[in-house]
PATI-82498 format. One record per residue (C-alpha): x negated, y negated, z negated. Coordinates in Angstrom, 3 decimals. Last residue first. Layout:
c1=X, c2=Y, c3=Z
...
// end
This chain:
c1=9.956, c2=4.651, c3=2.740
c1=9.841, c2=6.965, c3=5.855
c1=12.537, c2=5.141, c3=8.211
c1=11.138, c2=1.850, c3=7.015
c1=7.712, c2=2.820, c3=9.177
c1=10.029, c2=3.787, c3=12.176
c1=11.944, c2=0.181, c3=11.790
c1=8.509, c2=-1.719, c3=11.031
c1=7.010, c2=0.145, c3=14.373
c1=9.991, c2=-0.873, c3=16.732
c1=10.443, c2=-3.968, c3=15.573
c1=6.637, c2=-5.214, c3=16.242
c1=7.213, c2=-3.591, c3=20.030
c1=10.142, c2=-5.749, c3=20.583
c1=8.316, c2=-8.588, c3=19.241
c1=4.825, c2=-7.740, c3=21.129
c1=7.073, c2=-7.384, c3=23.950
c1=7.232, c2=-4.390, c3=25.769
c1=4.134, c2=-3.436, c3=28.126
c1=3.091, c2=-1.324, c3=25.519
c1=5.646, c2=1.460, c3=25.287
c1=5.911, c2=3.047, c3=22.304
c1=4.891, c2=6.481, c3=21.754
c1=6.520, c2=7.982, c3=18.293
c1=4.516, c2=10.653, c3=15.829
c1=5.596, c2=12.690, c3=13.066
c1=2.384, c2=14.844, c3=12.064
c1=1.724, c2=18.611, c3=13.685
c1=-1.927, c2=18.372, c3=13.805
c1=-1.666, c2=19.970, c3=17.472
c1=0.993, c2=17.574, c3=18.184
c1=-0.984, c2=14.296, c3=17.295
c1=-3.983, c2=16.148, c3=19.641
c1=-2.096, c2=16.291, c3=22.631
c1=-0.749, c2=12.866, c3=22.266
c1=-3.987, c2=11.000, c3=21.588
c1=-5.469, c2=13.082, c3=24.298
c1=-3.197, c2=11.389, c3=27.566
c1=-4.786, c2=8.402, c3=26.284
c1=-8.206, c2=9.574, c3=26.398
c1=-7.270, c2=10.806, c3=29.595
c1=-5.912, c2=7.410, c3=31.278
c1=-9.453, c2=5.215, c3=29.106
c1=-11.426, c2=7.387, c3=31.753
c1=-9.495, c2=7.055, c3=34.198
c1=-9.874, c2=3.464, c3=33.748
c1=-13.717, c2=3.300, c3=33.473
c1=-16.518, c2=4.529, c3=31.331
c1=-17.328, c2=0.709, c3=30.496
c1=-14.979, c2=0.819, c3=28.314
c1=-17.136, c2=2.711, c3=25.499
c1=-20.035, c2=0.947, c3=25.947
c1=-18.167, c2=-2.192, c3=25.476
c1=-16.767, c2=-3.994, c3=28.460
c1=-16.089, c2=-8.219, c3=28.573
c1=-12.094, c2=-9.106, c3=29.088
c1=-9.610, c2=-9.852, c3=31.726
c1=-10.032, c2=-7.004, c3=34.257
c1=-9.133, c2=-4.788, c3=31.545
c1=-5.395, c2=-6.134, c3=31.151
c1=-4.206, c2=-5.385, c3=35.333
c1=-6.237, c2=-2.263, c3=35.511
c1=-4.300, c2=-0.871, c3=32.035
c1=-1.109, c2=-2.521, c3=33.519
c1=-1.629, c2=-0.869, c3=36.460
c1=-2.193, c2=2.294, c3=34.925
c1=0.419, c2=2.671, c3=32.296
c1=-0.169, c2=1.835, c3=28.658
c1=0.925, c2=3.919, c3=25.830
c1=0.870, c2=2.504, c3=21.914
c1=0.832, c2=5.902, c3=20.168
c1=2.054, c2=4.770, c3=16.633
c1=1.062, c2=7.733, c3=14.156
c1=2.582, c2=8.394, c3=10.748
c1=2.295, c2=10.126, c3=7.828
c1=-1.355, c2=9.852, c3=8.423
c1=-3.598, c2=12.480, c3=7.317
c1=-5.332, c2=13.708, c3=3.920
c1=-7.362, c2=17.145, c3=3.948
c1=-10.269, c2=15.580, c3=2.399
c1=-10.589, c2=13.292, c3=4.634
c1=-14.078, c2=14.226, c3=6.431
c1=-12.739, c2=18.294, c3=6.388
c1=-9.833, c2=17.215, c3=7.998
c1=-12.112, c2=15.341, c3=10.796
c1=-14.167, c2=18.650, c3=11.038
c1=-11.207, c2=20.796, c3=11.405
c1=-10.204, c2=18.831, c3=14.089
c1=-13.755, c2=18.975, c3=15.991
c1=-13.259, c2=22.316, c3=16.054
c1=-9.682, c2=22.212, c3=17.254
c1=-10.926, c2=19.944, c3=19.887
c1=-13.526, c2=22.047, c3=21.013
c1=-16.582, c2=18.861, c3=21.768
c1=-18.019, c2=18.172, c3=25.172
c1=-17.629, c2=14.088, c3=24.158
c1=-15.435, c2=13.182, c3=21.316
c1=-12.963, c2=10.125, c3=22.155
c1=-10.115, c2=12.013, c3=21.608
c1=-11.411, c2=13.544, c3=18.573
c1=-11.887, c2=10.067, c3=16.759
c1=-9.043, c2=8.471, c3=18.730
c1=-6.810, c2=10.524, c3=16.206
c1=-8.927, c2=10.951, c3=13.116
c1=-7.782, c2=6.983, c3=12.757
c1=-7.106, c2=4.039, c3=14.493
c1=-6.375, c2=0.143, c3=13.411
c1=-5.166, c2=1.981, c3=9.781
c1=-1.865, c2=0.634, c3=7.839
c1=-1.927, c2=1.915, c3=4.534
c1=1.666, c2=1.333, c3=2.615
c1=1.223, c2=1.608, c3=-1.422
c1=3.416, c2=4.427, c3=-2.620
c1=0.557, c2=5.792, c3=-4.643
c1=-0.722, c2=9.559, c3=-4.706
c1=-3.787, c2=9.283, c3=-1.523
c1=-4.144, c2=5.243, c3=-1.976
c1=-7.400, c2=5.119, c3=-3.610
c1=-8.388, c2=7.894, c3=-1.959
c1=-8.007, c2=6.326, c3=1.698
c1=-10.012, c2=3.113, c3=0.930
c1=-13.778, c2=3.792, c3=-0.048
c1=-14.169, c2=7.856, c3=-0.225
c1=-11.512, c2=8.175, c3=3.029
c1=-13.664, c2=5.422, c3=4.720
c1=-17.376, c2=6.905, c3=3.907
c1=-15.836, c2=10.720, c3=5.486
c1=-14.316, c2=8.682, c3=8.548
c1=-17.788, c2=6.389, c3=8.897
c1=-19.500, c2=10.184, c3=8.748
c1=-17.112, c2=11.832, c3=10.961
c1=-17.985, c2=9.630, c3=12.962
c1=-21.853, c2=9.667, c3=13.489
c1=-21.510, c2=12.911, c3=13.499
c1=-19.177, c2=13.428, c3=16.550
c1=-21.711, c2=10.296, c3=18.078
c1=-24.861, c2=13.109, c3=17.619
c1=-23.139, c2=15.923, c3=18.542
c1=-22.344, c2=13.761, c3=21.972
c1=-25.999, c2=12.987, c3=22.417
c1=-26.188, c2=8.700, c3=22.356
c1=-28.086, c2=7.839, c3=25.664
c1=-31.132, c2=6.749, c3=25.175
c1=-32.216, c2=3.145, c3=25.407
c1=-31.801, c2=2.177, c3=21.570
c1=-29.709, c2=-0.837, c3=21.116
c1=-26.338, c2=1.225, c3=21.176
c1=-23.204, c2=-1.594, c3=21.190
c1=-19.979, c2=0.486, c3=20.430
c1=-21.799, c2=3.822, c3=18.971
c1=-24.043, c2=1.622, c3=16.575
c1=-21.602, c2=-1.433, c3=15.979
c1=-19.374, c2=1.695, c3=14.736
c1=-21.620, c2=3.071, c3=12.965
c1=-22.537, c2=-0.861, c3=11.111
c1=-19.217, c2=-1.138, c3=10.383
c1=-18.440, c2=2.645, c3=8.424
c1=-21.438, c2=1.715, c3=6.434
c1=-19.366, c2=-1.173, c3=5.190
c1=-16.445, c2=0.041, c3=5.106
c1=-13.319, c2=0.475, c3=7.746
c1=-15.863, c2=0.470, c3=10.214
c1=-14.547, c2=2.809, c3=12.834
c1=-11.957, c2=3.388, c3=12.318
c1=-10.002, c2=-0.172, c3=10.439
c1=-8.074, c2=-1.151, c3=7.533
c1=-4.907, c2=-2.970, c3=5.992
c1=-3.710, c2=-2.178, c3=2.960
c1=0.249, c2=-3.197, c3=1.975
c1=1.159, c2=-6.583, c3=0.074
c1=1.711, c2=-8.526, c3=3.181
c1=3.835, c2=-6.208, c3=5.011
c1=5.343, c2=-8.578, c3=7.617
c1=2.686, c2=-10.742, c3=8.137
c1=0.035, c2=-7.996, c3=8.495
c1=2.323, c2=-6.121, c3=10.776
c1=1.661, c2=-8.892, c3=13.280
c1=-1.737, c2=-8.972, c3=12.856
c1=-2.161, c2=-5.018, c3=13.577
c1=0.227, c2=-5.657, c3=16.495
c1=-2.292, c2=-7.806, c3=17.981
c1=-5.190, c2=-5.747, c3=17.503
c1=-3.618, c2=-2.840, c3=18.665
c1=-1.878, c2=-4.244, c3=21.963
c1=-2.788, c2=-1.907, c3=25.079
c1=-5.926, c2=-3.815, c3=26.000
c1=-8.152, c2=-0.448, c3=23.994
c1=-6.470, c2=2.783, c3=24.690
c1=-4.248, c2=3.543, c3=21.367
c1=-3.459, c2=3.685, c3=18.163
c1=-1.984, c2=2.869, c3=15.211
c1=-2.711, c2=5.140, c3=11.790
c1=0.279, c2=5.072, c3=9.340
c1=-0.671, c2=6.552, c3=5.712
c1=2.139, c2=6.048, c3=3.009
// end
């Protein structure tokens, strides 16, 4: 079983990610970007550019779809028939939402293409609202990403549940200013309700 988290970045991932580690110790746990080793030096790449131009949009779409082709061939396929539980900070989902200028049907195709036609079973949508967003991001340093500002980080939230519906894969939305406990409970009960 596939289950991708995701979500804006302050709303929780990380944490939750840790949490679930605990409680499904003997499951995989991985990462997009840089869920292998050429997958972690993309994502320092997009995330931290060195080079003074910007990054062309084609260019980043690329640049992901190659970490997400490298991480299916490293991690994904070894787990595509098994019953071993995959737990993924991110997936295809923030992938297209985070695409620049890019159809995001298009762009779909591409990221199915990339994993060999395998998805999550599963996608946790942790949602944060705008204060709380404003209220979390004023505590911590900006990647190149962040640094495009809250509305920003509003619409490519707003994206990860357009684009869970268009691939037509179960999905829930939790809220993220719940408890990390409460919110913990919440995924392990919708993750027991596939096993």
């Amino acid at each position: 079983m596939y289950v991708a988290i995701e979500g804006i970045d302050t709303c929780g991932k990380s944490t939750q990610i840790e949490l679930l580690k605990t409680r499904y110790p003997d499951a995989t746990f991985t990462k997009e970007p840089g869920g292998s080793a050429l997958g972690e030096q993309i994502r320092n790449l997009i995330l931290y550019p060195s080079h003074n131009a910007p990054l062309d949009s084609r260019a980043e779409l690329f640049l992901f779809l190659a970490d997400r082709a490298q991480h299916y061939h490293e991690v994904l396929s070894h787990h595509r028939h098994t019953q071993t539980l995959v737990i993924s900070d991110r997936s295809l989902v923030s992938g297209i939402a985070y695409a620049k200028d890019v159809d995001k049907e298009w762009n779909l195709a591409l990221n199915i293409f990339a994993l060999r036609e395998m998805l999550p079973d599963l996608v946790v949508i942790l949602k944060l609202d705008r204060d709380t967003l404003c209220d979390r991001m004023r505590q911590k340093s900006h990647d190149h990403i962040e640094s495009r500002g809250i509305d920003y980080m509003l619409t490519i939230q707003d994206q990860f549940i357009s684009i869970v519906q268009m691939m037509k894969v179960k999905f829930v939305i939790l809220d993220a200013k719940q408890s990390q406990e409460v919110i913990l409970e919440r995924i392990c009960a919708e993750i027991g309700n596939l096993m």
